[in-house]
N, C-alpha and C positions, 0 to 999 in steps of 0.2 A: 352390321355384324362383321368382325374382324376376321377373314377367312383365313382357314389352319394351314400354320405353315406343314410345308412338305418334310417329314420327317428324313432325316439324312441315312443313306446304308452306313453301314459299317465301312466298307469302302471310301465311298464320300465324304466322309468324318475322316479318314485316314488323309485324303488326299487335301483336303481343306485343315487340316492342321500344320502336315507339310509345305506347303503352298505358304502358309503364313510365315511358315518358322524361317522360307527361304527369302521371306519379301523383309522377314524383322533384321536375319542377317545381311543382306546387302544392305539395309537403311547402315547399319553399325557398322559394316567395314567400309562404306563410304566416309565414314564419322571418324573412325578411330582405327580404321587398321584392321585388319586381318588377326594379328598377331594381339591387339589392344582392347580386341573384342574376346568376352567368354562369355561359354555355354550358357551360363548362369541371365547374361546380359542378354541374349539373342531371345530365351525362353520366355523373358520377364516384359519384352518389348513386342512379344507375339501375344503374349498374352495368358503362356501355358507356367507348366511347371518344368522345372528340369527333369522330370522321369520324364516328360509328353518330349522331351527331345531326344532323350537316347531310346525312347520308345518308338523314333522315327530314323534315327542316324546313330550311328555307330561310333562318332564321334564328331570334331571339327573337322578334319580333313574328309571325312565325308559328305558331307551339306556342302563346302566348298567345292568338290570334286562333281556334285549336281549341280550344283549353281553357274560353273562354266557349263556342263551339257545345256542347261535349261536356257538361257542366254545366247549359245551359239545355238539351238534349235529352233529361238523363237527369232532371231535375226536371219536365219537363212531362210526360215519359211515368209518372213515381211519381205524381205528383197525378192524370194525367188516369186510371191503372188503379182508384185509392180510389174516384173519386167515379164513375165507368163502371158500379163493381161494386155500388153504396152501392144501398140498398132504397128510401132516402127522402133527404127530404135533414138528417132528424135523424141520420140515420145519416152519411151523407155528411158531416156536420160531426162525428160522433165518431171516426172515419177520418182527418180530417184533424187532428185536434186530438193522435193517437197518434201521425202523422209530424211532427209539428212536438215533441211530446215528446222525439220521437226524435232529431230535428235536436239540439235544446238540449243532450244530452250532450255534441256538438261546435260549440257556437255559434262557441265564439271562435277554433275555427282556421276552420268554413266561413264566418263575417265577415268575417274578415281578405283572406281569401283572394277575397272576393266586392269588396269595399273596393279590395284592390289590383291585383285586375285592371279597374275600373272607372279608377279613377284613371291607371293608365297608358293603359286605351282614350280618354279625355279627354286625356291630355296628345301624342296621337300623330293629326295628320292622316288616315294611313292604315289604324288602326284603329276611327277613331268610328265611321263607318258601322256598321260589324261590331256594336257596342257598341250602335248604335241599333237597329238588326235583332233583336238577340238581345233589348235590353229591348222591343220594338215586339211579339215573338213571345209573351212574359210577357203582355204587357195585352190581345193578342186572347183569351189563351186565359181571363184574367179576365172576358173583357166575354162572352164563349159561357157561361161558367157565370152570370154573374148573370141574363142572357138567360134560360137554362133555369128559374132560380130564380121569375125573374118571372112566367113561363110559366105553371110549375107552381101557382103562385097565382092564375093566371089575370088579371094585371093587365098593364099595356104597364109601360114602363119609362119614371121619371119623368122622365129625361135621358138625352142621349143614352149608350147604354151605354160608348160608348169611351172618355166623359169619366169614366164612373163607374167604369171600369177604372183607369184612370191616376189615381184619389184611392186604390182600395184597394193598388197596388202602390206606388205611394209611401208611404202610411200602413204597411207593412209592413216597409221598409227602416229607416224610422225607428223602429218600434218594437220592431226587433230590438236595434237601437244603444241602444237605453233599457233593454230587458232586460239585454242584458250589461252594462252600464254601472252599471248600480242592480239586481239582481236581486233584492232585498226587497220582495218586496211584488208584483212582477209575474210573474206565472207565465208556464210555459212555452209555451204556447201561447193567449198573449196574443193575437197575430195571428187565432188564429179567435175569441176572443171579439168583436175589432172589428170583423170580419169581418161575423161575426154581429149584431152591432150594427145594420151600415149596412143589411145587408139588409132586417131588420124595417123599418128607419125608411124606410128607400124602397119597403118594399112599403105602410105606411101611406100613405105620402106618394102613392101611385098610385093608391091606395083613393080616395083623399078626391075630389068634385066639383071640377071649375074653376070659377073663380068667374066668373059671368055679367057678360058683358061686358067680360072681360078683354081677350079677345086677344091675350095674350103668351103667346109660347111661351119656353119655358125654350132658352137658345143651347146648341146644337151645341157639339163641339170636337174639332178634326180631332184623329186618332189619330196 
């Protein structure tokens, strides 16, 4: 006997329709663009109609404006459970070096997809903010791990941490574009080797004495 499926709330009906409409639009602005894709196209790919989409979103710059939240919440919550769970931070760097292995099976649809919804939150007034919030969320939670990292070595940190967040989150984007672009010679988890890079040299670099009668401090930079 076929037992009865579990009847959905109303709620859960809401949240598994949106859920879909936001998995039909990243499949299509991977495809076609941001701008290449319509309302019409994303509903028809989820599976709904087009009232079942402005019956969940207000329009495109909406679903888009959730789909960076959704994205950057489900990527800060996968990094921050590795390194949470990690025993050291040799370990915490082998952890992350297996989800960025993991990513690189799908570099170039989550690229594209990362690409083009950047590029439409720059070309839209009423999305940068959003755009800056969600990359502004990315670098605190860089500058908390290098923070801990420093800690853990027991040195302060040789600048200030929110500038040395925004070198390794930059340094990342770019060096994902380089991966896919040239992937000879660069492996997949390139990013924690840099990673790892900067850290040693900045924990060097915090090691070493100031030199007497300096008096310059290394500048600040607002986050």
């Amino acid at each position: 006997m076929t037992p009865e499926r579990k009847r959905l709330t109303r709620e859960e009906s809401r949240q598994q329709t949106r859920s879909r409409l936001l998995a039909a639009a990243a499949e299509l602005f991977t495809e076609r663009g941001v701008n290449g894709t319509s309302v019409e196209q994303i509903a028809e790919r989820a599976g709904y109609t087009r009232g079942a989409f402005y019956g969940n979103f207000e329009d495109k710059n909406a679903l888009v404006a959730e789909l960076l939240q959704h994205r950057t919440r489900r990527e800060l919550t996968e990094v921050g459970a590795l390194t949470r769970d990690a025993t050291s931070q040799a370990d915490a760097l082998d952890k992350l070096r297996a989800w960025n292995r993991e990513r690189a099976q799908h570099l170039p649809q989550w690229l594209a997809l990362r690409m083009e919804l950047v590029l439409h939150a720059l070309r839209n007034d009423e999305l940068r903010p959003m755009l800056a919030e969600r990359e502004l969320l990315a670098r605190n939670a860089h500058a908390t791990g290098l923070e801990q990292a420093f800690a853990a070595h027991g040195v302060q940190a040789p600048a200030d941490p929110a500038f040395l967040a925004l070198i390794v989150h930059a340094l990342e984007d770019g060096l994902l574009i380089q991966r896919l672009l040239t992937p000879s010679g660069i492996p997949d988890d390139v990013v924690v080797d840099a990673f790892d890079l900067l850290l040693r040299s900045w924990t060097a670099l915090a090691q070493q004495p100031a030199p007497e009668g300096d008096g310059q401090d290394l500048p600040s930079h607002p986050s």
